[in-house]
Structure formats: structure tokens, C-alpha cells
C-alpha positions in Angstrom: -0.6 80.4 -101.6 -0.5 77.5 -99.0 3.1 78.8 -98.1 1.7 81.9 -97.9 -0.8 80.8 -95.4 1.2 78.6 -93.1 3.7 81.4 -92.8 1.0 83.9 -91.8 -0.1 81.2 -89.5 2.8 80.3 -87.8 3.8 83.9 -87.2 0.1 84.6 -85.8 1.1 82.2 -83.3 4.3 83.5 -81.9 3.2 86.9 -81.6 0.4 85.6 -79.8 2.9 83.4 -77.4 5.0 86.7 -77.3 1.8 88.9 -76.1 1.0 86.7 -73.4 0.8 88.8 -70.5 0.5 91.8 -72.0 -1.9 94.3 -72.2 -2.7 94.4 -75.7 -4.2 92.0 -77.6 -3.2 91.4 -80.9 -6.3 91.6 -84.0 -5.3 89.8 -86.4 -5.9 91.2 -90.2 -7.2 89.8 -93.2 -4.4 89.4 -95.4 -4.6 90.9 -99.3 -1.2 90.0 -100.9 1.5 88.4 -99.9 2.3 90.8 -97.3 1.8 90.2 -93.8 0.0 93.4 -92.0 -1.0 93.5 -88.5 -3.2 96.5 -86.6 -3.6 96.9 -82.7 -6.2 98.2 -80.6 -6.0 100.5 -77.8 -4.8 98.5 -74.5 -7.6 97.3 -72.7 -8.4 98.8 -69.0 -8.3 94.8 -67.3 -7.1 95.4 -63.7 -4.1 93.7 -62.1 -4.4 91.1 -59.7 -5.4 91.9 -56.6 -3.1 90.1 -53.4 -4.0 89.1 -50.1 -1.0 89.4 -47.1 -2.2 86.7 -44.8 -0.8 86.3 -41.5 1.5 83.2 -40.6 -0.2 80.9 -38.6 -0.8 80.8 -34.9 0.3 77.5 -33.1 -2.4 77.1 -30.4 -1.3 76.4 -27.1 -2.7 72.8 -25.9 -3.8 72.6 -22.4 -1.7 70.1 -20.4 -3.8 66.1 -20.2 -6.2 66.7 -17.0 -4.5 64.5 -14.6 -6.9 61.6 -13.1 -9.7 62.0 -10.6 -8.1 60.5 -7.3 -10.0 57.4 -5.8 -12.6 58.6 -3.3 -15.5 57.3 -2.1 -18.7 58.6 -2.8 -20.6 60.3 -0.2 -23.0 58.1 1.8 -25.0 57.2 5.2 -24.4 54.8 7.9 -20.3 53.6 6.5 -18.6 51.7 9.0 -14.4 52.6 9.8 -12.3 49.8 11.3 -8.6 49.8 11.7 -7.1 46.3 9.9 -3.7 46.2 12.5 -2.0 43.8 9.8 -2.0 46.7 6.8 -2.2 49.8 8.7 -5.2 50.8 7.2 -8.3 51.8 8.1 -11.1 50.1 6.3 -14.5 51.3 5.3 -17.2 49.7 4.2 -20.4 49.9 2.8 -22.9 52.6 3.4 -26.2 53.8 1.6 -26.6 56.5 -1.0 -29.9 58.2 0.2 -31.3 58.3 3.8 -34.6 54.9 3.5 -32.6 53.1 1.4 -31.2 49.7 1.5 -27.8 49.3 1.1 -26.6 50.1 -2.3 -23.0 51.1 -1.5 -21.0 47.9 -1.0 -17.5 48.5 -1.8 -14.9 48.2 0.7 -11.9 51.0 0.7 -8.6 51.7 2.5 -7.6 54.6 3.8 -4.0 55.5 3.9 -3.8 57.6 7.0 0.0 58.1 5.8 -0.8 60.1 2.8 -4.8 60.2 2.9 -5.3 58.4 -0.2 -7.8 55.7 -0.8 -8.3 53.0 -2.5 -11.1 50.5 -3.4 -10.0 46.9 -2.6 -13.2 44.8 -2.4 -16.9 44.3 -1.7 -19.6 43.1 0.8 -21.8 42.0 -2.0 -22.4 38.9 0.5 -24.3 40.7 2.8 -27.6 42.0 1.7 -29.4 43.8 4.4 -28.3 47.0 6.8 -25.1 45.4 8.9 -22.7 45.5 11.4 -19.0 45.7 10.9 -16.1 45.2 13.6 -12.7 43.2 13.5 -11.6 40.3 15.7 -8.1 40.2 16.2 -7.6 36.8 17.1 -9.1 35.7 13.9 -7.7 38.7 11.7 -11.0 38.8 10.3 -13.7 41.9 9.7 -16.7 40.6 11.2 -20.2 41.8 9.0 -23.2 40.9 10.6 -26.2 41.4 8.4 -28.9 42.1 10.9 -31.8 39.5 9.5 -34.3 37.8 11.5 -31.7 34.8 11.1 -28.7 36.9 12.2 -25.6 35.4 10.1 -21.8 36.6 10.8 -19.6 36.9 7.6 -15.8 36.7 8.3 -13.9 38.9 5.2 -9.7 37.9 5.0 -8.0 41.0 3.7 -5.3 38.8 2.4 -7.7 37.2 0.1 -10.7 39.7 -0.5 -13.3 36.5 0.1 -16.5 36.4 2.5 -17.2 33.5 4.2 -20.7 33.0 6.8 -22.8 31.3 8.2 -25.9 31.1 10.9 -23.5 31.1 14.2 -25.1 28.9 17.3 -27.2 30.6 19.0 -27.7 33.5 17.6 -29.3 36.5 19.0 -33.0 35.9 18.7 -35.5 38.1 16.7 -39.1 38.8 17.4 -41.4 38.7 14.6 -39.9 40.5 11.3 -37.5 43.1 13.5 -34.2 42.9 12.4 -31.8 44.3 14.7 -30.4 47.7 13.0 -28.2 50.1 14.7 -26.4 47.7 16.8 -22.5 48.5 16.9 -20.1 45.8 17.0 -17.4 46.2 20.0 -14.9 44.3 20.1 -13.5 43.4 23.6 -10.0 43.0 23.1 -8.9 41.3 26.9 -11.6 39.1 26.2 -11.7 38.1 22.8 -15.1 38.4 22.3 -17.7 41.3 19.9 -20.3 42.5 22.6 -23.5 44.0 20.9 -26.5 45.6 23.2 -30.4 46.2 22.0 -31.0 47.1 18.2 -34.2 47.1 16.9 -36.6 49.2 14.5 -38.7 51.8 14.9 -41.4 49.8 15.9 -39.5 47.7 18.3 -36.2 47.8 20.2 -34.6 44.9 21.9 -32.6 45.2 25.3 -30.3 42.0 25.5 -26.6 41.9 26.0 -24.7 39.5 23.4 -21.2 38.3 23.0 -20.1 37.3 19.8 -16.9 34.5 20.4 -14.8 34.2 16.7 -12.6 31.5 17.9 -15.9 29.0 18.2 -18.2 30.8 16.2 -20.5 31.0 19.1 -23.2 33.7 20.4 -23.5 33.9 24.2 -26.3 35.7 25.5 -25.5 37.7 28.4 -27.4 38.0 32.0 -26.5 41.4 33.6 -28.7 42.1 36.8 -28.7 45.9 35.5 -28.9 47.2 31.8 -29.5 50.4 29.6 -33.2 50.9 28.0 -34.0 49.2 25.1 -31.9 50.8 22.6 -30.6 51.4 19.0 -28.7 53.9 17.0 -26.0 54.7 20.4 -22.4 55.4 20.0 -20.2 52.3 21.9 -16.5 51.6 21.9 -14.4 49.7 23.9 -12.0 51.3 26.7 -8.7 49.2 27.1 -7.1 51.2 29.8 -10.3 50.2 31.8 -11.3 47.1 30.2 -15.1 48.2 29.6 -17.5 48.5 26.8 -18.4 52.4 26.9 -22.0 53.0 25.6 -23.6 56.7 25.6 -26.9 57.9 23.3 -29.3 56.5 20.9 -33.0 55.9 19.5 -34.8 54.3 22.3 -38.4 54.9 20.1 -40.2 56.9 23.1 -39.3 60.4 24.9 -36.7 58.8 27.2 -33.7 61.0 27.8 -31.5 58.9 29.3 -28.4 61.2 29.3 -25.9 58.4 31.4 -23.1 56.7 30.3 -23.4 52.6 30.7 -20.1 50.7 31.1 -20.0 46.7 30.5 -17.7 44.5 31.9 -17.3 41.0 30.1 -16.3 39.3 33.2 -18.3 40.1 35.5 -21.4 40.3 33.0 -22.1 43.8 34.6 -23.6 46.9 33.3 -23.0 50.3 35.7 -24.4 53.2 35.3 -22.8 56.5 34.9 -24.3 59.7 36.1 -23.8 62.7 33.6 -24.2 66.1 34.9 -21.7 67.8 33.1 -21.7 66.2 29.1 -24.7 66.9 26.7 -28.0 67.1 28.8 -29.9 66.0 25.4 -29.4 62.0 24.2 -27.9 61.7 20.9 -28.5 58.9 18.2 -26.4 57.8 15.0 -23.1 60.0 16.4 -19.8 58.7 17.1 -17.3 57.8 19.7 -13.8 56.8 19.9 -11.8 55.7 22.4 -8.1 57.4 22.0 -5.3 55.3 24.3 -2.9 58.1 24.5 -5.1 60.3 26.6 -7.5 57.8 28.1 -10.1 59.4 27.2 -13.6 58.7 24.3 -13.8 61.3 21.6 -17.8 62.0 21.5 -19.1 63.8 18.5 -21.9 65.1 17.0 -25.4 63.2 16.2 -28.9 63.9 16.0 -31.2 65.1 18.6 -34.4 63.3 19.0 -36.6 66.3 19.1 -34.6 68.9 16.8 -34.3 68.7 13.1 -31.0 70.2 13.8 -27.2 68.7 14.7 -25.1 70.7 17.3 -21.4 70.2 15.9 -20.1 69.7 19.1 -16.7 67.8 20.4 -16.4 66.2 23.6 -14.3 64.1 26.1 -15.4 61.8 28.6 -13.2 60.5 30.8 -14.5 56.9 32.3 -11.9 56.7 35.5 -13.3 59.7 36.4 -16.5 60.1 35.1 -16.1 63.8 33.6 -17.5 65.4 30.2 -14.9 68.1 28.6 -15.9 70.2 25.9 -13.4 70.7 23.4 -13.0 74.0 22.3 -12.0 73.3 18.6 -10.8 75.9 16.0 -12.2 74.1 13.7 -14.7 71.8 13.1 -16.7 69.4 10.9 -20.6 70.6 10.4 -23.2 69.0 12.4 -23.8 64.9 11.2 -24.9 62.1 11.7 -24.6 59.0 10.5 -21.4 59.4 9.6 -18.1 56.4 10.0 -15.3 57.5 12.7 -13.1 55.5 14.6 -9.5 55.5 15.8 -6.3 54.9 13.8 -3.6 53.3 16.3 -0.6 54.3 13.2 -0.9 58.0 13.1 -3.0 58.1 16.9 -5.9 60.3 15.6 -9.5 59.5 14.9 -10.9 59.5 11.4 -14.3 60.7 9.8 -15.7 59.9 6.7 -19.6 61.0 5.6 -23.0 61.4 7.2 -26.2 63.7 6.5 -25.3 67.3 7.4 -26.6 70.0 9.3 -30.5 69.0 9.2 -32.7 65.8 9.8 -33.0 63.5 7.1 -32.0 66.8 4.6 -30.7 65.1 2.3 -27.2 66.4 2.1 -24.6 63.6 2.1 -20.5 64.4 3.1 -17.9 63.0 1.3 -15.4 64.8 3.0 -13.0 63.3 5.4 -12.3 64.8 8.7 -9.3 64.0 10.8 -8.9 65.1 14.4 -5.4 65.3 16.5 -5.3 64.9 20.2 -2.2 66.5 20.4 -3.5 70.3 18.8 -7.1 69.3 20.2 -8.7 70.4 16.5 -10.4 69.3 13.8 -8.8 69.2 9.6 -10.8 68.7 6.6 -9.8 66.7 3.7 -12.0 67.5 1.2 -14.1 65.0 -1.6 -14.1 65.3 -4.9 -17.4 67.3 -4.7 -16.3 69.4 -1.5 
């Protein structure tokens, strides 16, 4: 009986391995003898697998690494441009970030006028109030004048990045608590020395003629017998064909409209004045000139107008031997500014501009473009920021 049993048993299994997969199931039946006897029930309806075709993958195509944002300054008010001979480069520095601000902008950059790229290569962290910038050439030195009551000069080495100042003798005095903004430094290259005029706020304006001497770190206070108004916020630069200090424009804090051109001469201590019946018939303030050697002539552009909330982008020559205003008739042109950096780049013999408030008084809308602008072609090309 128990062989009996195991056979049954055994034999229960393999048909059961053998079924596997089938699709009938195998009922098992109570044996009554010795004899094995099996039944099977109708197949069962169980439906086949079901399959899926899915698609071969896609490879996604990755976008190429963004390549990195070029250096370029920010845009900004009242930057300063000077040419550093020993580099090649034009330098600019600091500036302000919103028009009643102090200055908040304090990094120094290069401009390449090769290539047009920039790049930051120091500070003026030293100098904490609204400043002056210019460059002596006997001392190699940018010159940063920070405008205080106590007027100090800071001397900046590009071959070193460092600032060092001090209190000069005889510095320009102050009245009261009006430091001396707006004031242009001009350097007067047959006679090594910076010459500032006037400065002031708008409450008051000086009127005094300064020359700043490197060499001896020494302030000189002029005595001209003749001089221009009281005066801030005017467009100077020095003319070396003519050895004169060529002043035009700026905020003299009453409803003159003194239209002339003034010319100083270092050696003689002597201001003239230049009648102007053919330039701008309206004064400027915070525009910009540039003295270009090739043509002997001052590039004059754009600024604010004391009674308009509007800037006139307009380009102009003025010619000191001869005392004549040309027009420019530019193709194109940069948008009407003011307060913006420009200056004259002796390597590539064009004159650079970098920022300013555009179009509208105190508006609010800063340029971080760079304008460049070739005697030769007599026309203006953009260069434009980051966010141009």
C-alpha cells in the first residue's frame, strides 16, 4: 500500500512538471485499487500574455556649456577714463550706481582698445567721497583727489595696484562743509603740473585757479587777472598743439549762460576768453570733451542743459587756433548723456565712452554700453554691455 502510494505520488508530480505551461490542468483522482486513473477537465479560457513593443530609447541632445559672461563693467554715473601711456590702456575708475548716491562703484578696469575687452585690475577703496581722477606723467601715477573739506591727493602705481596719500601743502581751501565736486583734473603736460578751476555744490561754487605739482607734492594757487564764473560740472581738457587748458560748459547754480570757451595758460597764469557764436548757444554741464592731436581739434559731446529735462545728442568740433564750432554730421550716434567717462586713447587715436544717465534728467536710466568714435570716418560705433 505505501508503494502504492509513493508511486501514485511521484507520478502526480511529473505529470504536473510536464503540464506546466499548458492549458489544462490536471485533477487528480481518488484512487480505488492499485490502478492509477486520471480525468481532465475542459481547458480553461486563461488569456495569453499580453506584450508591449516599446520604442528604443532617444539620446537627448545636450546643449553645448554656455560660455562665460565677458568682464564688463556695470553701468554707472560720473566714471572717470584716463589713458595709462605705460600699458596702453585706458583706465576707468570708479563711478556711482544711482544718480544721489555716494560712491559705491570702486573698482578700477582696463580697457583694451585693441580688442575691446576689459578687465578688472584694482580698486579705489582708499578714497571715500565723490573724486577726481587724472594721470601725471612724470610720476606715472593716477592722481584721485577725493574732494573733502581737507582736499587729499592719492597717487595709485599700476605696477603695484597700491594707493598711497596724503594732505598735499597747501591745498585748495574749502568754505564751510562744501567740498569741491565736479572739478576735472587737467593735466598740463609742457608744464608738468594738474590745473583744476571752481568746483563746488549746489549751494556754493568756488572760482579759484589751482595747480597741482606731483614732483613736490605741492598745490599752487593761481592769480589770473581774468577768469570764468564760478563753476562746476564743465567739460576741460588740455590742448598740446596750443599749450592751453580748454574749458567750455557747466553748473554755475544761477541762470548764467555763459556760452564762451575759456583757455588757461600755465605760464602766463592767464585765462582768455573765447567768443562763441557758432557752437551750442545753450551751456552744458556733466558732458565731455577730448582733445584729439591728429586733427587739432576738442571732440565736444553731449550733456545736460540747465533748463531742459532733455540731452541733445549732439557732436561737435572746436577748433582753439581758430576759434570755430563744427557740427559733426554723424551717421550714428550714442543717445543723449550725461555724466558719462570719455577721453582720448593716443594707441588706436580715437576717443572712448563708457556710461552716463540717458536721454532724460536724473531718469534713472544708466549705459553700460561703450561708444567709440573715429576721426578718420567722423562717426560714432557702439559696443554693447552685457545688458544692451
Amino acid at each position: 500500500m505505501f508503494r502504492t502510494r509513493f508511486i501514485f505520488a511521484m507520478f502526480a508530480v511529473a505529470v504536473a512538471m510536464t503540464s506546466c505551461g499548458s492549458t489544462a490542468e490536471p485533477l487528480l483522482a481518488t484512487p480505488t485499487s492499485s490502478t492509477v486513473t486520471t480525468t481532465t477537465k475542459a481547458p480553461s479560457t486563461t488569456a495569453a500574455a499580453a506584450f508591449t513593443t516599446i520604442a528604443p530609447a532617444t539620446t537627448a541632445t545636450l546643449a553645448p556649456d554656455p560660455e562665460p559672461a565677458r568682464p564688463w563693467p556695470s553701468a554707472r554715473l560720473h566714471p572717470t577714463f584716463v589713458h595709462e601711456p605705460e600699458s596702453g590702456r585706458m583706465l576707468m575708475l570708479s563711478g556711482l550706481s544711482q544718480m544721489g548716491s555716494s560712491v559705491d562703484l570702486r573698482e578700477i578696469w582696463a580697457l583694451n582698445t585693441a580688442d575691446l575687452t576689459w578687465e578688472e585690475i584694482g580698486d579705489t577703496k582708499p578714497l571715500y567721497s565723490i573724486q577726481s581722477f587724472g594721470y601725471d606723467h612724470v610720476l606715472q601715477r593716477v592722481l584721485g583727489y577725493t574732494l573733502t573739506p581737507i582736499g587729499r591727493i592719492y597717487s595709485w602705481d599700476p605696477a603695484n595696484g597700491e594707493w598711497n596719500g596724503a594732505a598735499p601743502e597747501g591745498s585748495p581751501e574749502s568754505t564751510g562743509n562744501n567740498p569741491r565736486f565736479g572739478v576735472p583734473f587737467t593735466y598740463d603736460v609742457e608744464s608738468e603740473r594738474t590745473v583744476i578751476f571752481g568746483g563746488g555744490s549746489p549751494w556754493f561754487m568756488y572760482g579759484g585757479t589751482w595747480a597741482y605739482d606731483g614732483a613736490t607734492h605741492t598745490w599752487e594757487k593761481m592769480s589770473p587777472a581774468n577768469r570764468p564764473s564760478p563753476r562746476g560740472m564743465y567739460a576741460a581738457d588740455y590742448d598740446s598743439e596750443s599749450d592751453r587748458v580748454i574749458l567750455w560748459g557747466g553748473f554755475t547754480g544761477d541762470d548764467e549762460n555763459d556760452v564762451q570757451v575759456w583757455a588757461y595758460d600755465y605760464n602766463s597764469d592767464s585765462w582768455e576768453a573765447l567768443p562763441n557764436d557758432e557752437g551750442p548757444q545753450q551751456h552744458w554741464e556733466r558732458h565731455g570733451m577730448a582733445y584729439i592731436p591728429a586733427i587739432d581739434r576738442i571732440l565736444v559731446f553731449s550733456g545736460m542743459l540747465e533748463n531742459s529735462p532733455v540731452f541733445d545728442p549732439e557732436t561737435w568740433y572746436f577748433d582753439y587756433n581758430t576759434n570755430t564750432w563744427t557740427r559733426v554730421d554723424v551717421t550714428t550716434s550714442p543717445p543723449g548723456l550725461a555724466m558719462y567717462a570719455m577721453a582720448y586713447d593716443p594707441v588706436t587715436e580715437k576717443v572712448y565712452l563708457f556710461g552716463g544717465d540717458k536721454t532724460s534728467k536724473y531718469a534713472g536710466d544708466l549705459s553700460n554700453d561703450l561708444w567709440v568714435f573715429d576721426p578718420v570716418a567722423e562717426d560714432w560705433t557702439m559696443v554693447a554691455g552685457p545688458m544692451g
